[in-house]
N, C-alpha and C positions, 0 to 999 in steps of 0.2 A: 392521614392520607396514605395509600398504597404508595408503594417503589414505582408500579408500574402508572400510578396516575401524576406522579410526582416526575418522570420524566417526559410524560406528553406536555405538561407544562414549560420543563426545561426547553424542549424541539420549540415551543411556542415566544422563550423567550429572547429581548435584546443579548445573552452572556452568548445564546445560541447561532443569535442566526446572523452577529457579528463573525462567525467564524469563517474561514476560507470553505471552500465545499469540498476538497479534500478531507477537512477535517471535521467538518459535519459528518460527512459519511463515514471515516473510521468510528467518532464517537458513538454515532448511530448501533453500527457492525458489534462494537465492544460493549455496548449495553444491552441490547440484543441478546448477548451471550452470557451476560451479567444475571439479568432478571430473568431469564429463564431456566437460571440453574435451580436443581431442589438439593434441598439441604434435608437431611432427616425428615424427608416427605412433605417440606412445604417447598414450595417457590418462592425464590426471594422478591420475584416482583410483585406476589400476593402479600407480602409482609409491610405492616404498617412502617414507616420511615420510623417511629420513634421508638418500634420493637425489636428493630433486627442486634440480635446482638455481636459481641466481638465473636464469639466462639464462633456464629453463625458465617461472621463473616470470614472467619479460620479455614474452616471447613470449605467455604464455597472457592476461596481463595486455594487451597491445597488441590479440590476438584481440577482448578481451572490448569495447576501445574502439571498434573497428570496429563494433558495435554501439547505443554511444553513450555518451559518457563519463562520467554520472554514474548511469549501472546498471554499468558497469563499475568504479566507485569502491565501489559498494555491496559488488558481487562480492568485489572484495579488502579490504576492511575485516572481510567475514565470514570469507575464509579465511585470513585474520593472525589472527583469534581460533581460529579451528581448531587452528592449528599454535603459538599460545601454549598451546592446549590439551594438543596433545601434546607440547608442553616440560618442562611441568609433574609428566606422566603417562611421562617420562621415554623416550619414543617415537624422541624427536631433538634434538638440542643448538639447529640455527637455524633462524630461520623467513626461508626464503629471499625473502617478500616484503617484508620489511623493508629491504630495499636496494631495491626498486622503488619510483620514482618517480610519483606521482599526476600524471594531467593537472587540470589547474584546469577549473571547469565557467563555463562564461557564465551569469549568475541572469535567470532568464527574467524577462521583463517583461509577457507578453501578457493582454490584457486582450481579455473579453469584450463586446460592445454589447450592449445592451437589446434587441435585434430578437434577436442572438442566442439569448440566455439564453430568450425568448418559445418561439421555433421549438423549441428542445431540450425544454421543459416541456410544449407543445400534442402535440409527437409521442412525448414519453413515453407525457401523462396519457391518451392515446387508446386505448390496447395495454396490457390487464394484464401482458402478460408484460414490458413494459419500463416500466410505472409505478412500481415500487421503486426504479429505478435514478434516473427524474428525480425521485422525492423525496428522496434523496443528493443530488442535485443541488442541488436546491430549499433543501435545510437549509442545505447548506455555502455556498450562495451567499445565503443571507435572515442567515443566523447568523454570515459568515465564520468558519466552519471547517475545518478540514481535514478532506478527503472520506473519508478513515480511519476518524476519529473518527465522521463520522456511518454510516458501514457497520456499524458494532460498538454503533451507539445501540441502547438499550434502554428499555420504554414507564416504568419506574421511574423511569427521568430525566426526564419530561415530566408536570406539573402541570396538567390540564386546566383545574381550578376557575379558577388563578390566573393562566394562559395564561402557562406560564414554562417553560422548562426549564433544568437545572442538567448542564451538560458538565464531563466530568473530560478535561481535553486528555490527550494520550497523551505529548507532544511534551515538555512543559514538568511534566507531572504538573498541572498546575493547575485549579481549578477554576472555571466561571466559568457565573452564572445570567443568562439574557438573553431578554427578553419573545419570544414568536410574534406574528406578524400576523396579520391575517384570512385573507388570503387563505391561509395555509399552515396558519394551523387548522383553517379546515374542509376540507384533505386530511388532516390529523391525524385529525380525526372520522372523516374516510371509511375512512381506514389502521388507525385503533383497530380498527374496527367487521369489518376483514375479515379481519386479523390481530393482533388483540390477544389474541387464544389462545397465542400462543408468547412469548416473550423480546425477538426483536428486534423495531424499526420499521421495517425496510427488509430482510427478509431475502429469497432468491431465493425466488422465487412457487410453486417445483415445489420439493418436499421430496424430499430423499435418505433413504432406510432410513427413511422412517416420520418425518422430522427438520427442518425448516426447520431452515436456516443461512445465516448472511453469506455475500455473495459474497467470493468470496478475494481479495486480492492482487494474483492472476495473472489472473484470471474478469472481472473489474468494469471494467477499461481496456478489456479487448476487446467486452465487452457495450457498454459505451459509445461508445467507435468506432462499433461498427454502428448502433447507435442516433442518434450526430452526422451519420455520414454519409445514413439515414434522412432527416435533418431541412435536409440539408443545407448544412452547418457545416464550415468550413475546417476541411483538416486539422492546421492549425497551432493548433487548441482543444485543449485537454486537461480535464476536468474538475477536475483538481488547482487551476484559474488559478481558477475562479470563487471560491476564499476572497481573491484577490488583488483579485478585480473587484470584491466587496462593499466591500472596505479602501480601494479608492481611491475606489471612488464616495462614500463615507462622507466621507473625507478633502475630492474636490473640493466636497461638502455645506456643507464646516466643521465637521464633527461633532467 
């Protein structure tokens, strides 16, 4: 059986679609990228599960770092559970990237200024169409969260009365209640008030099929980009750092 017919199976099975939908859709994103790569002019999704070899998966794996080694780390973490999958389902005896070696990643350290974080929130809050994205911003950097977690927030998690809201980390599973400020309450007010008809608090501003939804995964970094660069903002920002920026500004505080 092909790579590529051996994961419509997996998307079809209980290992699958017990997952959170977070992480259905990263896995999705990462295999995606997996079996479409070519190796010495095949496709790895056109390769039989019981032919691909270690070298194959060397190469494809070296490919994916060329890109940058800890999306390439993600890559094959998701397709070692693929092909544990088809082990299992009796597909193929090994999973040839079990002999592949990880590169180690550097842990980023960069941190955001206050001038920054200012520029990103003025030229969000200015443009409906990119004011969702810096109140993601706005949470994970006032709340240190992770900017996942506030894409997927929902208005049940926020306490107007008592100016509180209660996050369930994704990361840790963990739960953790922690006041809002002023300043970010009353975009709460303003954000209730003009999407508090649907589920999310930050979802994309144009609805698909009649539907507001989170921006993905794959949508939300690129939106953002356009948006840093907009504001202009080194490209060495990510909005991932600003949970790290809230942690250390906290930390040099004393907190």
């Amino acid at each position: 059986m092909k790579l590529n017919q051996i994961a419509d199976e997996y998307y079809l099975s209980h290992d699958y679609k017990n997952l959170r939908q977070e992480t259905k859709a990263h896995y999705k994103y990462c295999l995606g990228n997996a079996l479409a790569t070519s190796v010495d002019g095949v496709v790895i999704g056109e390769v039989d599960g019981t032919k691909l070899s270690t070298k194959q998966a060397k190469l494809s794996y070296d490919q994916w770092c060329d890109r940058g080694i800890s999306g390439a780390n993600h890559i094959m973490a998701t397709i070692r559970i693929l092909f544990n999958y088809a082990m299992r389902m009796e597909h193929c005896v090994i999973n040839p990237y079990v002999a592949v070696r990880r590169r180690p990643t550097q842990p980023r350290k960069v941190v955001w200024s206050r001038e920054d974080v200012t520029k990103l929130l003025d030229t969000a809050y200015k443009d409906f169409s990119t004011r969702n994205i810096g109140l993601i911003a706005h949470m994970a950097y006032e709340w240190c969260q992770r900017v996942g977690d506030m894409r997927l927030l929902t208005w049940d998690a926020i306490n107007f009365e008592q100016k509180r809201v209660i996050i369930q980390q994704s990361k840790r599973n963990a739960q953790v209640e922690l006041p809002i400020d002023d300043a970010l309450y009353d975009m709460l007010i303003q954000q209730e008030q003009d999407f508090g008809f649907q589920p999310y608090v930050a979802p994309r501003p144009v609805p698909r099929s009649g539907e507001y939804r989170p921006y993905t995964l794959q949508k939300l970094p690129l939106h953002a980009r356009k948006l840093m660069d907009d504001a202009g903002l080194s490209k060495e920002l990510r909005l991932s750092d600003l949970r790290r920026t809230g942690v250390t500004e906290m930390v040099d505080a004393e907190v």
